[in-house]
Structure formats: C-alpha cells, structure tokens
LOTI-443191 format. One line per field, with one value per residue (C-alpha): z, y, x; residue number from 0. Coordinates in steps of 0.1 Angstrom, whole numbers. Last residue first. Layout:
<sites>
up = (Z_...)
north = (Y_...)
east = (X_...)
num = (NUM_...)
</sites>
This chain:
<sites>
up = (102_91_55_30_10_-31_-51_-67_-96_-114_-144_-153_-187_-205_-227_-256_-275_-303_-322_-350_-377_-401_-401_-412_-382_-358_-354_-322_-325_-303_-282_-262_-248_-222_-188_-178_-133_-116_-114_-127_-144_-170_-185_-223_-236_-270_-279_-317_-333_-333_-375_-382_-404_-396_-360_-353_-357_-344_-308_-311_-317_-292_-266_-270_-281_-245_-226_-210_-218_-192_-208_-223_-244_-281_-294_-274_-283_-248_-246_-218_-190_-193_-175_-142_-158_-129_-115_-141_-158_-133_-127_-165_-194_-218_-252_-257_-293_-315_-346_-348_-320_-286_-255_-230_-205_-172_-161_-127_-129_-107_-128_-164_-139_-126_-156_-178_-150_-152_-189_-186_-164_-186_-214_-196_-187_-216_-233_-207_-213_-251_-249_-227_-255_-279_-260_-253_-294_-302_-281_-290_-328_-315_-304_-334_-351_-335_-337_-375_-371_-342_-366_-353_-333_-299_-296_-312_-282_-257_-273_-267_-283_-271_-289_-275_-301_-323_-347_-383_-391_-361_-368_-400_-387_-361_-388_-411_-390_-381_-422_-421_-406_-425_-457_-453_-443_-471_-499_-488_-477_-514_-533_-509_-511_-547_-545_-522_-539_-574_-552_-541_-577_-590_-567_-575_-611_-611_-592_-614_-642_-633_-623_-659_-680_-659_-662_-697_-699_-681_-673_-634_-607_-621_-633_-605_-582_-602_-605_-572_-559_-587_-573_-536_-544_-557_-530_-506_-531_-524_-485_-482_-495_-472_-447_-457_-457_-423_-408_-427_-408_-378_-360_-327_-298)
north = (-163_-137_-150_-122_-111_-122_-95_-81_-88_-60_-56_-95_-90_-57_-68_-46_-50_-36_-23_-26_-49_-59_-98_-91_-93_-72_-77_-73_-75_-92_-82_-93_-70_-86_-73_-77_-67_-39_-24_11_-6_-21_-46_-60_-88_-90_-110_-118_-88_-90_-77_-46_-41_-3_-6_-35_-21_13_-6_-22_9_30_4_-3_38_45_21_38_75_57_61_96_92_108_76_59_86_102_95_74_84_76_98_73_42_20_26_32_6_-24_-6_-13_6_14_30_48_62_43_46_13_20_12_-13_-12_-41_-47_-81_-91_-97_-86_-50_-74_-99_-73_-50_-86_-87_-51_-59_-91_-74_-42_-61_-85_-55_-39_-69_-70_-34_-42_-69_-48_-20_-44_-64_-34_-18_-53_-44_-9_-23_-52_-26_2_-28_-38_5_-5_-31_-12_18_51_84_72_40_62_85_55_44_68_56_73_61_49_27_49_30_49_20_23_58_51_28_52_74_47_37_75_80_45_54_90_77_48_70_97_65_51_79_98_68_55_94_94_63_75_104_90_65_98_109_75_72_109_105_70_85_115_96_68_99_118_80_74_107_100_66_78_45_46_17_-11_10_31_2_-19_19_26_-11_-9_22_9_-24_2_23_-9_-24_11_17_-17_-11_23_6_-25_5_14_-19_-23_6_2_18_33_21)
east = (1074_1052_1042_1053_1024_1023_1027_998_981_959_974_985_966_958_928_919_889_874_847_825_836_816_804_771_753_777_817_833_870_890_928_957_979_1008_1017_1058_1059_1074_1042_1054_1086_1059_1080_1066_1044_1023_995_990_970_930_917_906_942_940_925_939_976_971_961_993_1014_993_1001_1038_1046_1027_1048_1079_1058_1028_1001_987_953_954_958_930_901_884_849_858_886_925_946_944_958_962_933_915_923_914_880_872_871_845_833_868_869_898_879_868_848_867_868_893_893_923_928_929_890_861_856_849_825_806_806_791_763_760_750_731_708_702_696_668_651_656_640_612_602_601_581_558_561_551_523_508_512_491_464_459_459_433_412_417_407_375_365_371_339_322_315_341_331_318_341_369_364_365_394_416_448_483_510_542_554_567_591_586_556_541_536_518_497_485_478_468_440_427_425_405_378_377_381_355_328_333_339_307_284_292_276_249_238_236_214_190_188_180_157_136_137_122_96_86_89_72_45_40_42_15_-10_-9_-11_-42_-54_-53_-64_-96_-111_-87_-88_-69_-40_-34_-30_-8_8_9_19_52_62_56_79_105_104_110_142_160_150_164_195_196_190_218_242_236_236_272_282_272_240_248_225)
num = (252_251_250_249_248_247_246_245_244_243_242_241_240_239_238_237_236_235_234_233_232_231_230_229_228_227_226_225_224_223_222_221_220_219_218_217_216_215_214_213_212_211_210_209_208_207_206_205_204_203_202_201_200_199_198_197_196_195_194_193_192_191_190_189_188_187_186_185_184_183_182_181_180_179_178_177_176_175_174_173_172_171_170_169_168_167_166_165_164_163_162_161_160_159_158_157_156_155_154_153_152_151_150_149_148_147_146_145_144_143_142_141_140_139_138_137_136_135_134_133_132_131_130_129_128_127_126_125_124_123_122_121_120_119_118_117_116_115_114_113_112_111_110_109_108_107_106_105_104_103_102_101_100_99_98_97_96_95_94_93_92_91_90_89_88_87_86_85_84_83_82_81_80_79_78_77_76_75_74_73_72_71_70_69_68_67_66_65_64_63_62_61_60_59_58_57_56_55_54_53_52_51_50_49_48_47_46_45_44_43_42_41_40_39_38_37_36_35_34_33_32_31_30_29_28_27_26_25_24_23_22_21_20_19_18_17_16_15_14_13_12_11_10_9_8_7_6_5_4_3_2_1_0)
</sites>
C-alpha cells in the first residue's frame, strides 16, 4: 500500500528523534565501558559524526521532499483549477492515474474537484434543457398568434421573426438589418421611420396605425425594448398587430 504523505514525513520524523536516541545509547555506552580517555574521546567523535551526518541528510532530504512534493501535487490542482476558472467545464480527470501518482489527501481533492465539475455540467445540461423548452414554447405561442414579431439588436439586425411575417412579408429573412429590408414601398417609409425612432431614442414609441392596401385592412406597430441586468438596452421589439386576420367567411345562406 502507498505510503501518504503525512506518513512519510512522520518516518522520516521518526527516523530523526531514533538516531538521536542511538547517539546518545553509543556514547552512554561508550563512556561506561572505556579507561582510556583517549580512545574514549576517539570513539564518541566518530559516532557523533556519523549520527550526526546521517541526521544532516535526513534533514536535507525533509527539506527538498517537502517543497518538491507539494509543488508537483498541487501544480496538477491548479491546472484544473485554472481551467475552471476561464469556464472549461469539460475536463477530462483520470483519476485512476492520479490515484497511482498523487498522496490520498490531494488525490481526496482531485475527487471532490471531479465531483463538483459533475454536478456543473449536469446543472448545466438541465439549464439548457430547461432553456430550450421555454424557448420553442415562447416560438409556439409567437407563430400561433395574429400578430406578426420582429425582434432586433439595437442596431436594427434581425434576431427573429415570426411565421406571421414571413408570410406576409416575404423579402424579409434574419440576419438581414431592418432598414435595409424592402416592405411594401406604400408602407416601407411607416415602418423604417418608426423602427428608426426606437432605435435612436432606445426607448418603445406610442403605437401607430396605417392602411395596408395589400390586406386591405389598417395594422398598427407597437413595440418594447429588452433591457438586460443593468437596465441597458439590448434589443427590440416590433409587433405588427391585425397581420394575420382574415376576413370573416360568408355564411352560405
């Protein structure tokens, strides 16, 4: 079984205080069995040399294990930290290669950072989930209504529009820019001068109403701004009301 790192440490601890029990041993020993003071003084330097060089090494080895040990362990941690940190989620951990390679106590953090990058990405997975609902549910209902939807950056860019639009408005198509877009020439100056408005004042316009011979019918522009966190505007919307009603049918008598 690999030895961690605190158990390795605590060796070499031991080690330390054990060499200098058997120093002081050798010479208790030395001293009670020698009459020659001079051999005596010969034999209790050479121990306390050797004793004292092996716990020299010791020592200089406890120094240079630590900082090389912990550098490495933790140069793998900040890695992965470090990508966390710049949003990448999808890292690739293998565990049973840190297992082999790392002490148990940072190998336990490598295992609870695997764990927590799990529960982001299936947090994630569950939010674009949810996302993804709400938005066809909001198409549904925008492609179900009489009214036709244009939505833009606050640079007139077309984001979206709705079935309703399109069909009546067959030119228009997204990624296209709403003042360069051709409507109608009977009610293209109406609708690029109200969508102008908002976009220079960024604020909705009061609804406005005018004939559209093509559907023989008035339609009326309303519109909203989205605004995000901070209260900055970031798009628009333009609602073109009454677009998609029809004529009543005739009863047959």
């Amino acid at each position: 079984m690999k030895s961690s790192f605190t158990g390795k440490i605590k060796i070499l601890i031991l080690l330390l205080f054990l060499m200098s029990v058997v120093q002081g041993f050798i010479v208790l020993q030395l001293i009670g069995s020698y009459d020659n003071i001079h051999d005596l003084k010969i034999d209790i330097q050479n121990t306390l040399f050797i004793t004292v060089f092996i716990q020299f090494v010791l020592a200089i080895f406890l120094i240079f294990y630590i900082p090389v040990f912990l550098h490495k362990a933790f140069s793998e941690i900040h890695n992965i930290l470090k990508d966390i940190s710049q949003g990448i989620y999808h890292i690739d951990i293998d565990l049973d290669s840190f297992e082999s390679s790392m002490d148990k106590e940072f190998y336990s953090v490598m295992i609870s950072i695997d764990n927590m990058l799990k529960s982001v990405l299936n947090f994630d997975r569950l939010k674009k989930d949810k996302i993804v609902e709400h938005h066809n549910r909001i198409l549904a209902i925008l492609n179900l209504t009489s009214d036709g939807f244009i939505a833009t950056d606050m640079k007139g860019n077309i984001i979206y529009i709705n079935d309703k639009v399109i069909e009546t408005f067959p030119a228009i198509n997204e990624k296209s820019n709403m003042i360069d877009t051709n409507f109608p020439p009977e009610i293209e100056n109406h609708i690029k001068k109200y969508i102008l408005n908002i976009l220079k004042s960024k604020t909705k316009q009061e609804p406005q109403q005018f004939y559209m011979p093509a559907l023989k019918r008035h339609i009326a522009l309303n519109s909203a701004i989205i605004r995000d966190a901070n209260g900055q505007p970031t798009g628009v919307i333009i609602s073109f009301d009454n677009l998609g009603k029809k004529k009543p049918k005739e009863s047959q008598s």
